[in-house]
N, CA, C and O atoms as a GROMACS GRO file, in nm:
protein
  500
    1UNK      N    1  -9.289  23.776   5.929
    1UNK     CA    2  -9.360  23.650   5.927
    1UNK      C    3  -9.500  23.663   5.869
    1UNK      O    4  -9.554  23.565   5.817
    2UNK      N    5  -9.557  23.774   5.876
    2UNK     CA    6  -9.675  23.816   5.834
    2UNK      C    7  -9.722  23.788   5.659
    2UNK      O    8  -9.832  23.759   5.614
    3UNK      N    9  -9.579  23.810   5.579
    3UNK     CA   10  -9.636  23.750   5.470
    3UNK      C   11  -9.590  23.603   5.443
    3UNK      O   12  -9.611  23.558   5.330
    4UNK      N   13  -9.547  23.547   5.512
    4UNK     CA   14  -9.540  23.398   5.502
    4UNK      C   15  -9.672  23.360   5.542
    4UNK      O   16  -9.706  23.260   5.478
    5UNK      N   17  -9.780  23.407   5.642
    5UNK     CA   18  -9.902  23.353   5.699
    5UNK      C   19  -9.995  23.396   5.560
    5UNK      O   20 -10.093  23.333   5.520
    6UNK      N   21  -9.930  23.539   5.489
    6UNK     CA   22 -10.065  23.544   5.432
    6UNK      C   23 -10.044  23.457   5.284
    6UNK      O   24 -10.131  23.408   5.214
    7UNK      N   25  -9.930  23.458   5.269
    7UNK     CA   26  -9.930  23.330   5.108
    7UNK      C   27  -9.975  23.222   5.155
    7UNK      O   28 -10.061  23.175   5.081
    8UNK      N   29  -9.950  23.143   5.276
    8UNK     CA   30  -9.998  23.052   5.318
    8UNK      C   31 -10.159  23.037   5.330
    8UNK      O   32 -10.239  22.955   5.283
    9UNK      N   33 -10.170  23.135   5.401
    9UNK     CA   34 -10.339  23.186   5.371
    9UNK      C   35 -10.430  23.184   5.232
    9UNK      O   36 -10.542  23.138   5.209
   10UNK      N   37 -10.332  23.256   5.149
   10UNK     CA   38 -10.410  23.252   5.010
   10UNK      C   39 -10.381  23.131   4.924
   10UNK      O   40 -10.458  23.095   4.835
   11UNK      N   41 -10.260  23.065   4.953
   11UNK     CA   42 -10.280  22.896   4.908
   11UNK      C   43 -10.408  22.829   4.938
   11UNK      O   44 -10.476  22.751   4.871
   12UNK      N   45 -10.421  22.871   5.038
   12UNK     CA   46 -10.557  22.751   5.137
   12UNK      C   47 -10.682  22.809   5.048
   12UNK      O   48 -10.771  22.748   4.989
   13UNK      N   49 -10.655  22.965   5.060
   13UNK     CA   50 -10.804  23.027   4.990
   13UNK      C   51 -10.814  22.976   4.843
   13UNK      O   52 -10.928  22.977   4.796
   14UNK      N   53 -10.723  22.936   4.771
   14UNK     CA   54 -10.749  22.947   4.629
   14UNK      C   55 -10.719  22.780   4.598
   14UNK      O   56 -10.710  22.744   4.481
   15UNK      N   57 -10.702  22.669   4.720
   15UNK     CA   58 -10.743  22.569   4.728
   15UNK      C   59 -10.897  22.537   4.740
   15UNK      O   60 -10.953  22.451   4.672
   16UNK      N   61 -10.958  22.613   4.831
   16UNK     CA   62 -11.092  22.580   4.860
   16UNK      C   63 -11.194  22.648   4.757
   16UNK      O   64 -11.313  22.623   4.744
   17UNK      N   65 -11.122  22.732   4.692
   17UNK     CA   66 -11.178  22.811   4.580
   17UNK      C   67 -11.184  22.693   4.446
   17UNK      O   68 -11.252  22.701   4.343
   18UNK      N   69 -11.097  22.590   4.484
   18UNK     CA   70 -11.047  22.488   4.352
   18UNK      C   71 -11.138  22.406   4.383
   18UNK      O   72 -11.227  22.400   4.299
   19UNK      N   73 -11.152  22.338   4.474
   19UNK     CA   74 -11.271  22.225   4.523
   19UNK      C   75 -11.429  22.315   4.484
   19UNK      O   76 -11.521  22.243   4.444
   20UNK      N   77 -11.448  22.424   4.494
   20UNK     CA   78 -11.606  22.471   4.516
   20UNK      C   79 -11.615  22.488   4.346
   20UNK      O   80 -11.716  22.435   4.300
   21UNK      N   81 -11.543  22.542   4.264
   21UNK     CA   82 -11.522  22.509   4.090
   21UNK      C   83 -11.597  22.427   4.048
   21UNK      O   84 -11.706  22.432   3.991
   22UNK      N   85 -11.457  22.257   4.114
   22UNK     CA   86 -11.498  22.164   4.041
   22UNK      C   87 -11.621  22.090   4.090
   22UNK      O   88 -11.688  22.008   4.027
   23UNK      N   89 -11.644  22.145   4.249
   23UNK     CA   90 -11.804  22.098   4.254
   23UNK      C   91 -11.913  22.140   4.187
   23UNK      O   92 -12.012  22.070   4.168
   24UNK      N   93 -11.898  22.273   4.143
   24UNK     CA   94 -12.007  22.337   4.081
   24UNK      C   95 -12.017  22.292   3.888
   24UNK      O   96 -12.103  22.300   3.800
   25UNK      N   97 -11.920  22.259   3.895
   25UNK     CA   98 -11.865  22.214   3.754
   25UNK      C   99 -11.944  22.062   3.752
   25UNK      O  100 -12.053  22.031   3.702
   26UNK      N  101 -11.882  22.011   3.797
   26UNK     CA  102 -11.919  21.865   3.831
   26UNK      C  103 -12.088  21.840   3.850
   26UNK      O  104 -12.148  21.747   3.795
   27UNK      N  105 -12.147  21.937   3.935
   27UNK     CA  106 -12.335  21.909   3.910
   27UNK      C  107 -12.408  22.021   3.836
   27UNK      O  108 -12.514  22.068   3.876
   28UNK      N  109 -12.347  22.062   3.727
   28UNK     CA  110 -12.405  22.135   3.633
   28UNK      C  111 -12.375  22.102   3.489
   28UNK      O  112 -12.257  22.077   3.464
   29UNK      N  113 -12.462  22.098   3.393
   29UNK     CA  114 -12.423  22.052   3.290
   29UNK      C  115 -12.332  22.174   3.211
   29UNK      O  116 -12.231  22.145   3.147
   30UNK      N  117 -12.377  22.304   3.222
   30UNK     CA  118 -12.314  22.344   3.181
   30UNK      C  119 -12.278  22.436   3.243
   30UNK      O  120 -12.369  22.466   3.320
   31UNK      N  121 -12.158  22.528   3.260
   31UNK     CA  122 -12.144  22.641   3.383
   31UNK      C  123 -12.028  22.757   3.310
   31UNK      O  124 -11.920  22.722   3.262
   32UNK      N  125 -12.068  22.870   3.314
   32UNK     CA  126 -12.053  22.988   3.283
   32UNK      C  127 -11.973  23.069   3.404
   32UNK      O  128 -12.046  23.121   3.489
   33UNK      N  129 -11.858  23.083   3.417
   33UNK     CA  130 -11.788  23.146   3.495
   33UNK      C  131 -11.755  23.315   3.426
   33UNK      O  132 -11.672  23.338   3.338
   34UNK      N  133 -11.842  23.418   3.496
   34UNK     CA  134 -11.803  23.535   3.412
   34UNK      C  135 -11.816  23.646   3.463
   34UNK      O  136 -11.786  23.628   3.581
   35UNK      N  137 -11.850  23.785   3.444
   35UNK     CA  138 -11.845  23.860   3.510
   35UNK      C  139 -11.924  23.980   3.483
   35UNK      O  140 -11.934  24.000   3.362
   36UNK      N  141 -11.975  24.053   3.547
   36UNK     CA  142 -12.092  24.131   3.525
   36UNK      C  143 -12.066  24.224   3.378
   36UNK      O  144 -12.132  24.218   3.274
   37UNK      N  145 -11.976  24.290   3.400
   37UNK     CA  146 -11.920  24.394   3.304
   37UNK      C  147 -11.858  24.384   3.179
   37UNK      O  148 -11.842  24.466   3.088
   38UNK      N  149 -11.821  24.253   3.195
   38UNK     CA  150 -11.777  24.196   3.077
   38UNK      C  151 -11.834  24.138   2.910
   38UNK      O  152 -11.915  24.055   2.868
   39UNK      N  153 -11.745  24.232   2.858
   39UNK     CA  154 -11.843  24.208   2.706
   39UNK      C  155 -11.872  24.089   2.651
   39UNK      O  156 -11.985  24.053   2.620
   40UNK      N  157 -11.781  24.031   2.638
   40UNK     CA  158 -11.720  23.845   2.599
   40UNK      C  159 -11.852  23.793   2.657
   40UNK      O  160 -11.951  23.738   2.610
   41UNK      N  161 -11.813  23.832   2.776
   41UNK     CA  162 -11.906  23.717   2.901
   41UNK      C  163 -12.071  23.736   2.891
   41UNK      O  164 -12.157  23.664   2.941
   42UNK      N  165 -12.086  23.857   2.809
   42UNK     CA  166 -12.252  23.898   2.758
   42UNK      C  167 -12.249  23.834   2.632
   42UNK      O  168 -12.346  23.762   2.608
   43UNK      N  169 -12.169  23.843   2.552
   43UNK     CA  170 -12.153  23.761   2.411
   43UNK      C  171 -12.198  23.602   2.415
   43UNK      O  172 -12.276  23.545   2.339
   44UNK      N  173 -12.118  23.546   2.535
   44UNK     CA  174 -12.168  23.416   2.526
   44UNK      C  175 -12.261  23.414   2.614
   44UNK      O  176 -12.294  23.296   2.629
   45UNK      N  177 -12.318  23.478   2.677
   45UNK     CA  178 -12.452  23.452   2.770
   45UNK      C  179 -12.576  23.465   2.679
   45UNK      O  180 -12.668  23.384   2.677
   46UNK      N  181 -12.568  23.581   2.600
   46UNK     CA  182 -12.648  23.583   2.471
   46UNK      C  183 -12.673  23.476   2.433
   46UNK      O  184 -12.784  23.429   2.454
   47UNK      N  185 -12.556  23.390   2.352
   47UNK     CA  186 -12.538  23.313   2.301
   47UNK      C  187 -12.620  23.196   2.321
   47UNK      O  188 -12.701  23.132   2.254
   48UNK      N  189 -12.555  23.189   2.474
   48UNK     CA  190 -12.657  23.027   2.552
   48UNK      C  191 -12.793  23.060   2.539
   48UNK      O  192 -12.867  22.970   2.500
   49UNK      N  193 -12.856  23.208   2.574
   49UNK     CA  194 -12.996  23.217   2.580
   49UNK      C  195 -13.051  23.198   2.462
   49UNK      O  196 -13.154  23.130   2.454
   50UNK      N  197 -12.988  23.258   2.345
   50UNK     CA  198 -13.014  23.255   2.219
   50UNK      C  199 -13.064  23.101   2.176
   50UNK      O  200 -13.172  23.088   2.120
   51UNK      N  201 -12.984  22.990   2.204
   51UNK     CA  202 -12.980  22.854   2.207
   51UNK      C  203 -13.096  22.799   2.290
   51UNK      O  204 -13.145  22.686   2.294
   52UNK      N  205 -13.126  22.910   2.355
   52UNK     CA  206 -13.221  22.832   2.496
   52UNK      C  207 -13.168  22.755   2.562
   52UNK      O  208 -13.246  22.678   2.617
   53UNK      N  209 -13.044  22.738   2.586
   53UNK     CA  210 -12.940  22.646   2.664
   53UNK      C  211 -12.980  22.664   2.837
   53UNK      O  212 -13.046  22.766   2.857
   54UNK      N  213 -12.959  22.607   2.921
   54UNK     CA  214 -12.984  22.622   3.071
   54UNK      C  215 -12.868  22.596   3.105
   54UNK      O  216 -12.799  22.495   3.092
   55UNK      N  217 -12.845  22.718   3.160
   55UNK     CA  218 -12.633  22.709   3.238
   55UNK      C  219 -12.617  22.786   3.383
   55UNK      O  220 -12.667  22.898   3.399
   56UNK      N  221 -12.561  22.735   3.463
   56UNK     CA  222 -12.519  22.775   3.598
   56UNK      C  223 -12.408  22.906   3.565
   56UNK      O  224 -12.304  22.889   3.501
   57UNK      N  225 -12.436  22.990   3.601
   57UNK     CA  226 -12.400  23.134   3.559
   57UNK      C  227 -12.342  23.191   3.711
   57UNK      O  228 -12.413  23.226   3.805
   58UNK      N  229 -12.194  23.191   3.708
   58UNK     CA  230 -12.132  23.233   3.826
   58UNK      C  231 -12.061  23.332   3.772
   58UNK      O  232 -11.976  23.326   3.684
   59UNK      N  233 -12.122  23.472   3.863
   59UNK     CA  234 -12.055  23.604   3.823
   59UNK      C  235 -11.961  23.623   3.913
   59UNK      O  236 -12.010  23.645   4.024
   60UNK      N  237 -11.818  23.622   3.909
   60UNK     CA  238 -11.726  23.608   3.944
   60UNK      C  239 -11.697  23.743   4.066
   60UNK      O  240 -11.642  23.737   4.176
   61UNK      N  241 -11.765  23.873   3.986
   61UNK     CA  242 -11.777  24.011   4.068
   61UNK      C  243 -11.819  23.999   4.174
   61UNK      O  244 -11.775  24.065   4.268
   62UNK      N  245 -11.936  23.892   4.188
   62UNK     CA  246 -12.084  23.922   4.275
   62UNK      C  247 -11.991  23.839   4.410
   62UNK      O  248 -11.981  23.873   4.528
   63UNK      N  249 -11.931  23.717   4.338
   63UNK     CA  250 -11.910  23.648   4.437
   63UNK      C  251 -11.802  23.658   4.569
   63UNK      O  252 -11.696  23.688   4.513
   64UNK      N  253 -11.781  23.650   4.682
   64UNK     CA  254 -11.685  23.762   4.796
   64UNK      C  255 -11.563  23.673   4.760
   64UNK      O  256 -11.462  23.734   4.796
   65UNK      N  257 -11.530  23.551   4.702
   65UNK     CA  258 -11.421  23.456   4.714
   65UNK      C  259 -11.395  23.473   4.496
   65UNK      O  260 -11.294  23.442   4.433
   66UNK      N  261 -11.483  23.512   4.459
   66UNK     CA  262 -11.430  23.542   4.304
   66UNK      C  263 -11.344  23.513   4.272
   66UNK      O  264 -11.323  23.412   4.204
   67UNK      N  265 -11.218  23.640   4.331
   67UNK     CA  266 -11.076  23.655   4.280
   67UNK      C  267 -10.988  23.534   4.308
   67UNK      O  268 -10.885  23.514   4.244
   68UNK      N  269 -11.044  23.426   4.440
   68UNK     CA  270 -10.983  23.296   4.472
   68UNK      C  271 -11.061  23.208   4.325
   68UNK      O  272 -10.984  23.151   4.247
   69UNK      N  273 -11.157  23.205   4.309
   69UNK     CA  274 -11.168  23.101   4.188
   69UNK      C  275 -11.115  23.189   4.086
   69UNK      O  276 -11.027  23.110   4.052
   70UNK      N  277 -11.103  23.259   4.032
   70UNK     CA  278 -11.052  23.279   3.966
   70UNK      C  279 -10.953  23.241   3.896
   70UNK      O  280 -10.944  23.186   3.787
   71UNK      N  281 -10.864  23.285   3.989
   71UNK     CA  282 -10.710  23.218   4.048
   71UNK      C  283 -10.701  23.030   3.971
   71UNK      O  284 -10.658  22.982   3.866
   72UNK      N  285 -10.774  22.973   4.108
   72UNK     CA  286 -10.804  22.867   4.099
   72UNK      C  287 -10.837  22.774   3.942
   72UNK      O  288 -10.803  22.659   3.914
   73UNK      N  289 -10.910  22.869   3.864
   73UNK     CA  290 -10.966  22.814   3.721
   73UNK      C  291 -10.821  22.862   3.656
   73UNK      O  292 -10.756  22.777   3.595
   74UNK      N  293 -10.777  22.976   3.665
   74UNK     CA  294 -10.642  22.953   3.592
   74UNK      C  295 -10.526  22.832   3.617
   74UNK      O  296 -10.442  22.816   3.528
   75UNK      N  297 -10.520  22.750   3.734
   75UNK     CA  298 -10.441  22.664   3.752
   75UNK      C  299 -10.484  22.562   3.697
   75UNK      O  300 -10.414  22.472   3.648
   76UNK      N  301 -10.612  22.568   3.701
   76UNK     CA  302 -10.680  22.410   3.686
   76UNK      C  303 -10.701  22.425   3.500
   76UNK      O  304 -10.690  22.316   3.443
   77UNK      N  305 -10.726  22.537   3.413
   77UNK     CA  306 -10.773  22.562   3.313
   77UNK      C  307 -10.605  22.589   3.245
   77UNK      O  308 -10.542  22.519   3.165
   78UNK      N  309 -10.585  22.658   3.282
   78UNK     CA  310 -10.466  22.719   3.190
   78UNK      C  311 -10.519  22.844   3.135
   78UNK      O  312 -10.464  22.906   3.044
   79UNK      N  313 -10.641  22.883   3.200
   79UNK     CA  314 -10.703  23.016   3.083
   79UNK      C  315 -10.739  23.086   3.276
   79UNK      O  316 -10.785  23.033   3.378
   80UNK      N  317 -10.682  23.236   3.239
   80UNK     CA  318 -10.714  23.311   3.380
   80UNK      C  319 -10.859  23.430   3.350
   80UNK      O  320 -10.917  23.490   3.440
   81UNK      N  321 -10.892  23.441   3.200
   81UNK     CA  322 -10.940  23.522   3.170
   81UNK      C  323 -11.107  23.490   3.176
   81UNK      O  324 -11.119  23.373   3.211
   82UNK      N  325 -11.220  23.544   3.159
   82UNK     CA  326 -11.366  23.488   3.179
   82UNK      C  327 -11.402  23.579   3.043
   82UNK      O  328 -11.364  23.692   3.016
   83UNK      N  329 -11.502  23.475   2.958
   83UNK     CA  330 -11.610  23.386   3.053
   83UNK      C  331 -11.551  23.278   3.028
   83UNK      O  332 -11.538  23.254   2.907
   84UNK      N  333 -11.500  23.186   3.114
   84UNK     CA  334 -11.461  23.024   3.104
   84UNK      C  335 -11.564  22.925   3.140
   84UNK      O  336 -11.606  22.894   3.252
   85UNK      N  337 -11.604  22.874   3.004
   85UNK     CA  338 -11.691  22.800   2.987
   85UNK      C  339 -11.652  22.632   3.039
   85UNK      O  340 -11.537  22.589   3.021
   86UNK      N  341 -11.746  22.556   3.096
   86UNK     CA  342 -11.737  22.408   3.059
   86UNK      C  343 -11.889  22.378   3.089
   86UNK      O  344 -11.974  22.426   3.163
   87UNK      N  345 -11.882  22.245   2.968
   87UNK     CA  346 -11.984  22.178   2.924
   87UNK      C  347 -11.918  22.018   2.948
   87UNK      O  348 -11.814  21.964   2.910
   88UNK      N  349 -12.056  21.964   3.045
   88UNK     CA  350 -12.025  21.794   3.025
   88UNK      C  351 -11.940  21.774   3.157
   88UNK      O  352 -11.916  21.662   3.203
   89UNK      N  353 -11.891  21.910   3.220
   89UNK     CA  354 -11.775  21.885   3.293
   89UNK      C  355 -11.613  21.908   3.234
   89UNK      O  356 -11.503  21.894   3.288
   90UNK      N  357 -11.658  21.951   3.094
   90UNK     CA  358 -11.516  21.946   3.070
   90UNK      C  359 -11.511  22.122   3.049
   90UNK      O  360 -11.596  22.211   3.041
   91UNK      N  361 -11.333  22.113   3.044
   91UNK     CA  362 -11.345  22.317   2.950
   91UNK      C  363 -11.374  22.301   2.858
   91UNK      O  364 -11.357  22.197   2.795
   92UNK      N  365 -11.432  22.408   2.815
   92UNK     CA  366 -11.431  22.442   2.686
   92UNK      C  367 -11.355  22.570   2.593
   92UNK      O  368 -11.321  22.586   2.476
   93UNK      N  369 -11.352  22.647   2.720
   93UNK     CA  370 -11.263  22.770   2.670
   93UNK      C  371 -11.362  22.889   2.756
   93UNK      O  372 -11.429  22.897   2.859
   94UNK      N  373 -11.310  22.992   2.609
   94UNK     CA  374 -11.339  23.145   2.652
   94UNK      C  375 -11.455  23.161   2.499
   94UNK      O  376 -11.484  23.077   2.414
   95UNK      N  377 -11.499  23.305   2.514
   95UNK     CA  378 -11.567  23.391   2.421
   95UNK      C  379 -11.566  23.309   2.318
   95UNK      O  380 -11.662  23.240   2.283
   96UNK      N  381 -11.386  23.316   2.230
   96UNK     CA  382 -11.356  23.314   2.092
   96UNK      C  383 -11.378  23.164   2.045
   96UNK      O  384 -11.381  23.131   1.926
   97UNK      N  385 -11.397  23.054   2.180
   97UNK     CA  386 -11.377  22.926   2.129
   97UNK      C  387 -11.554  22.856   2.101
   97UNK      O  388 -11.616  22.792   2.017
   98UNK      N  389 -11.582  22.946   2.288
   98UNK     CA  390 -11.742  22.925   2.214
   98UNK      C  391 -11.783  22.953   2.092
   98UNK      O  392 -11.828  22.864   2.020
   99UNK      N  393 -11.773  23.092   2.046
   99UNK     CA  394 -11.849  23.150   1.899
   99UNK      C  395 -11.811  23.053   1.861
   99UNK      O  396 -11.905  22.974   1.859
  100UNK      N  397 -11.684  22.992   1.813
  100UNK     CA  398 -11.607  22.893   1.679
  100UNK      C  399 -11.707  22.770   1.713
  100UNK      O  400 -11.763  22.720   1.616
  101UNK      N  401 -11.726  22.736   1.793
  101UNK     CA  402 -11.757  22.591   1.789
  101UNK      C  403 -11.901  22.641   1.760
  101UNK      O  404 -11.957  22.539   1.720
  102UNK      N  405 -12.007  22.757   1.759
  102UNK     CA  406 -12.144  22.738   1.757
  102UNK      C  407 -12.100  22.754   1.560
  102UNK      O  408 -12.133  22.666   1.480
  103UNK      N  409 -12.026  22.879   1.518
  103UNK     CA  410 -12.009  22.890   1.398
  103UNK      C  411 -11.978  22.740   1.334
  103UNK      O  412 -12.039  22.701   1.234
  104UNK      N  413 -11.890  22.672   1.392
  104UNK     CA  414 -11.896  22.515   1.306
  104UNK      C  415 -11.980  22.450   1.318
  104UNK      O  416 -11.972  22.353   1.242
  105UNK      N  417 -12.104  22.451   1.407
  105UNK     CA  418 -12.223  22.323   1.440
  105UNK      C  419 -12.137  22.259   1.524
  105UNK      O  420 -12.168  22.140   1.513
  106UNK      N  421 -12.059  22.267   1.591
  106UNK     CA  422 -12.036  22.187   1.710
  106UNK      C  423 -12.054  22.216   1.844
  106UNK      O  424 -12.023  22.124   1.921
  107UNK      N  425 -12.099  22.324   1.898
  107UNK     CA  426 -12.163  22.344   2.002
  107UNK      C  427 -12.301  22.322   2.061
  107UNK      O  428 -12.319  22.334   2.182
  108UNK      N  429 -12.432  22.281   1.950
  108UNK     CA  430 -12.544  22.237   1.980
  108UNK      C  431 -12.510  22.101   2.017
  108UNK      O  432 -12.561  22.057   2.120
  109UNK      N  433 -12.436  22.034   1.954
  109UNK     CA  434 -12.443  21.903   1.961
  109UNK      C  435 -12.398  21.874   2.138
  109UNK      O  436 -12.461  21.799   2.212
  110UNK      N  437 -12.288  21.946   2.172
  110UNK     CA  438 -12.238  21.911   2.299
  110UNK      C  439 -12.317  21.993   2.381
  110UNK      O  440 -12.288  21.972   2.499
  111UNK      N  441 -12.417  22.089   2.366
  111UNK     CA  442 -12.555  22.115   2.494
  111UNK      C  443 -12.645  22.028   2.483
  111UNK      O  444 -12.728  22.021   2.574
  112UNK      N  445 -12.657  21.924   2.349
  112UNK     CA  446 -12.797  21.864   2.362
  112UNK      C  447 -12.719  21.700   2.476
  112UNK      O  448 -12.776  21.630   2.560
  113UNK      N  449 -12.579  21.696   2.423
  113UNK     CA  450 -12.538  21.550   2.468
  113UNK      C  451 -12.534  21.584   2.669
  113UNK      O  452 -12.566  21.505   2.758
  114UNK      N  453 -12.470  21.761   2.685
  114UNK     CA  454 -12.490  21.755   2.812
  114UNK      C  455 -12.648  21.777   2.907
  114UNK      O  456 -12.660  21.778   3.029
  115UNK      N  457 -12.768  21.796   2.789
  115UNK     CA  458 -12.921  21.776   2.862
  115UNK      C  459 -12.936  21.975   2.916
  115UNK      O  460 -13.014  22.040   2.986
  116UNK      N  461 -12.828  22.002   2.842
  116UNK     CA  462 -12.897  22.180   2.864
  116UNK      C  463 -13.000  22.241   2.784
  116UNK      O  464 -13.068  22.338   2.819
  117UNK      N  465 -13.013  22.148   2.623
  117UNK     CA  466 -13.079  22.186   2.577
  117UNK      C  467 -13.174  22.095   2.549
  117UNK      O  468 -13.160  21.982   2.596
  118UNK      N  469 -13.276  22.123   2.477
  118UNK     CA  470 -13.394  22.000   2.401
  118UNK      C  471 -13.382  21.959   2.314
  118UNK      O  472 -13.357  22.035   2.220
  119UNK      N  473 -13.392  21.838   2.295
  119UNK     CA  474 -13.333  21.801   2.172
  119UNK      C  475 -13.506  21.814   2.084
  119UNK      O  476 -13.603  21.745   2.116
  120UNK      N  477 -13.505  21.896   1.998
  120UNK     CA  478 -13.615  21.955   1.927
  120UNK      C  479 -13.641  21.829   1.798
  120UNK      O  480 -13.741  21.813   1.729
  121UNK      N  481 -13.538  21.768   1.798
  121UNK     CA  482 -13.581  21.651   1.627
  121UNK      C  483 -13.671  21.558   1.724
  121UNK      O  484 -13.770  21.518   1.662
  122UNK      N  485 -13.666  21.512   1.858
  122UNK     CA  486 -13.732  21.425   1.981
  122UNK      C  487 -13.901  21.464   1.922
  122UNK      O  488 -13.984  21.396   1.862
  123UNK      N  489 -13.899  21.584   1.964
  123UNK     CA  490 -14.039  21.689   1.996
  123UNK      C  491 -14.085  21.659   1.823
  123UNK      O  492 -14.204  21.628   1.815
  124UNK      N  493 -14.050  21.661   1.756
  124UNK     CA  494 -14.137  21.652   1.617
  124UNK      C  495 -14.197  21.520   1.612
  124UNK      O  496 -14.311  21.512   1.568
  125UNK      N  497 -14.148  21.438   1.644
  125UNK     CA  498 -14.207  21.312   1.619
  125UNK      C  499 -14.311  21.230   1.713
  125UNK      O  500 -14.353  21.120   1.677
   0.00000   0.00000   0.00000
């Protein structure tokens, strides 16, 4: 019976792991789910700083319930891997989708529309 309590158990954990996500998702404009060691996840952290972007940065290692969001962002995302980005509230992806969208000019546009960044054409005038 013991592992019927504990799947049951880790349903509940990687439920409450799903609600604390989309709360953190939900009052941040932009949020960085990633992990200390991870190269990707330094690639796009670079990235945001590089931008001067301001992002809620949840290191997945640090955190004692991690491996439950984790979990959790793969059900809700379809992507199990980090750094899983969303902007605006929405996904956006991993590593390869961020770079693409800064390489096309479409990633400033969606930090300035979610207020992570400054909109600098404002400041000239």
């Amino acid at each position: 019976m013991g592992s019927i309590f504990s799947s049951t158990q880790k349903r509940e954990d990687i439920e409450m792991a799903l609600v604390k996500a989309k709360q953190i998702v939900s009052s941040n404009p932009v949020v960085v789910f990633s992990k200390t060691y991870c190269g990707y996840c330094s690639k796009v952290k670079k990235l945001l700083s590089q931008l001067q972007a301001s992002y809620k940065l949840i290191e997945l290692d640090e955190e004692s319930d991690g491996d439950d969001i984790q979990a959790a962002l793969a059900e809700w995302t379809g992507q199990r891997t980090v750094p899983n980005v969303f902007i605006n509230g929405k996904h956006i992806g991993g590593s390869d989708v961020v770079a693409a969208k800064n390489q096309q000019g479409t990633l400033v546009p969606l930090l300035l529309e979610a207020g992570a960044i400054a909109d600098v054409s404002t400041k000239e005038k």
